[in-house]
N, C-alpha and C positions, 0 to 999 in steps of 0.2 A: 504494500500500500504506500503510496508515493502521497506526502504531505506539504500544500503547498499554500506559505505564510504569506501573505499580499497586507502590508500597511500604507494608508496614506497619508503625508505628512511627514515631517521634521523629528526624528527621534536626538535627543540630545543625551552625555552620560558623565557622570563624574564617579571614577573608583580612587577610593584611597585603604590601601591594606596594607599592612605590617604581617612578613610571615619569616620562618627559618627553614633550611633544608639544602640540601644538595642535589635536588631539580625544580622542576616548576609545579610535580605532582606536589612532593613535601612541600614546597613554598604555600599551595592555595592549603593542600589539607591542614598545615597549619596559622593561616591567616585568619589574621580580625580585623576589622575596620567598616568602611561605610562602601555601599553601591546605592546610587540616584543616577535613575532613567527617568527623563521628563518628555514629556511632546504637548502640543498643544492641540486645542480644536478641531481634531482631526476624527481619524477613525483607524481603531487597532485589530489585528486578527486576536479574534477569541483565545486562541489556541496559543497564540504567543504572549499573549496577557496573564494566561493562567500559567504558560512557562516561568515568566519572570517571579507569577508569587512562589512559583513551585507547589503549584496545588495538585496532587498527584491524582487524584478523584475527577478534579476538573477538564485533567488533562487527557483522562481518560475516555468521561464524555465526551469529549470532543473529539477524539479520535473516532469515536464509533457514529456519533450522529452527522460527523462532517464540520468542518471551522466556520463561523460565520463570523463577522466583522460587527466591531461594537464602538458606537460612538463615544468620542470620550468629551468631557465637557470642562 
């Protein structure tokens, strides 16, 4: 099954992490810090909205009923 994200609009992002390790796996597995994704007025796929929260349930749904696009305000 081929999944295919279509957003419209300006996605913007600021990460700031702090991690240790001796690759980039150990670096994230051990990082903290902040991620903001902002966009505006636009309209997002469902299916990559609920990736960001990491809603595993969500993501689910959406796999099985198909993605549909949800405006954001």
């Amino acid at each position: 099954m081929a999944v295919v994200i279509k957003t419209d609009g300006k996605i913007s992002g600021q990460v700031a992490l702090k991690g240790h390790g001796n690759s980039v796996a150990q670096m994230l597995g051990s990082a903290s810090g902040e991620v903001a994704v902002l966009m505006g007025k636009d309209e997002i796929s469902n299916i990559l909205l609920e990736f960001l929260g990491l809603d595993g349930g969500e993501i689910i749904k959406c796999l099985v009923r198909g993605d549909r696009h949800v405006p954001l305000r």
